[in-house]
C-alpha positions in Angstrom: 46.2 -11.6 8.3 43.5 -11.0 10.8 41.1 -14.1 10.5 38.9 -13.4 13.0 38.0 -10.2 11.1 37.7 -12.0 7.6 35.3 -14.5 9.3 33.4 -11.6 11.3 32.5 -9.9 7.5 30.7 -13.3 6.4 28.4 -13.5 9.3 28.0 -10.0 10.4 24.4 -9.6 9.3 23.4 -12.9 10.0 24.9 -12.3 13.8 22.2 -8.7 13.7 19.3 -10.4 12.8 19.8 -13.0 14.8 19.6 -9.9 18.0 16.6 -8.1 16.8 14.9 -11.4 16.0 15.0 -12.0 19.8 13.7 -8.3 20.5 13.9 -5.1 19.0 17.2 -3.6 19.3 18.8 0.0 19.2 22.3 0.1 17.6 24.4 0.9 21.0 22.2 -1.8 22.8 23.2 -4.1 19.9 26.9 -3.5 20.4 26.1 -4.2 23.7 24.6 -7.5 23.4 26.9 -8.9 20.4 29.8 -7.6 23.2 28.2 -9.4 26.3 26.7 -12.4 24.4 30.0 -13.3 22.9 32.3 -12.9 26.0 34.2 -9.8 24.2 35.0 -11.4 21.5 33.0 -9.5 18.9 33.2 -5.4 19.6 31.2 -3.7 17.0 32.1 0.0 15.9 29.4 2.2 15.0 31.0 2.3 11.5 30.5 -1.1 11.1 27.2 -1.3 13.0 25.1 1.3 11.1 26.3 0.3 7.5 25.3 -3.2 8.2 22.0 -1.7 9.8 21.2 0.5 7.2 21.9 -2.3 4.5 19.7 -5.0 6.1 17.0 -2.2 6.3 17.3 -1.4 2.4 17.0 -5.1 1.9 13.9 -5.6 3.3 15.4 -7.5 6.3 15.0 -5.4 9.0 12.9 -2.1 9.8 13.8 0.8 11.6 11.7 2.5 13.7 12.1 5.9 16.1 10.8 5.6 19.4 10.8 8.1 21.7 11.6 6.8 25.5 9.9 8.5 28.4 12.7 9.0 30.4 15.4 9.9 27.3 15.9 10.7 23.6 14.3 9.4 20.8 16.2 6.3 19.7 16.0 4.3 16.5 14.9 0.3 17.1 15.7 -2.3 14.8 13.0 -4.5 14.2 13.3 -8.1 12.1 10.8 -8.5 8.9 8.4 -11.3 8.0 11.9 -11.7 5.3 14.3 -10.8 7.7 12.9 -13.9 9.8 13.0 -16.1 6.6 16.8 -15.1 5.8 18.0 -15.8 9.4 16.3 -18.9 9.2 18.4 -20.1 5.9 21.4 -18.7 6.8 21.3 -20.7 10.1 21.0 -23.7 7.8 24.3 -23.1 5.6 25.8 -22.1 9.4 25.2 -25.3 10.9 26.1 -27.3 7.8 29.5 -24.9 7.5 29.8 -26.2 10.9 29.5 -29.6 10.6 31.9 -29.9 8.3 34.6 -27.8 9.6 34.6 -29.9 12.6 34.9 -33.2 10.8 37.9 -32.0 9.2 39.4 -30.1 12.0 39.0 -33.7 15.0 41.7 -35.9 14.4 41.7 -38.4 12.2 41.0 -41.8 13.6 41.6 -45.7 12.0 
């Protein structure tokens, strides 16, 4: 069983809007990012990028937006929502607390 990809579906949209919550975000600069942020460890494929996208976008989450660059293609940013911000924000809670726990079961026991 692969568990780093089990564990990578739980957290995938919490891992996006916590990107384009620090600036707006095209979908190849957010593979990108996740890519360089994580040390390799996470290496987003566009068909698992743009469902995620697309499904943060029809929840309200996120916004896309197409922007035309003046030295290139118009490109669609990803933009987080008064929502999206709110989300990230209790998601971050349950993270920490999943967290927590995990590592007091996982140091040795001591006594």
């Amino acid at each position: 069983m692969n568990y780093e990809r089990e564990l990578l579906k739980g957290y995938t949209d919490s891992l996006l809007l916590c990107l384009v919550n620090h600036q707006p975000m095209y979908g190849y600069q957010i593979i990108k990012e996740l890519e360089k942020r994580s040390n390799g460890y996470f290496q987003f494929k566009e068909g698992t990028l743009y469902p995620a996208l697309h499904r943060l976008e029809k929840a309200g989450l996120i916004q896309g937006k197409w922007q035309r660059l003046p030295s290139g293609p118009e490109r669609r940013y990803y933009y987080i929502t008064q929502k999206g911000r709110k989300a990230l924000a209790e998601r971050l809670t349950v993270w920490q607390d999943f967290a927590t726990a995990v590592a007091l079961i996982m140091k040795p026991a001591t006594g």
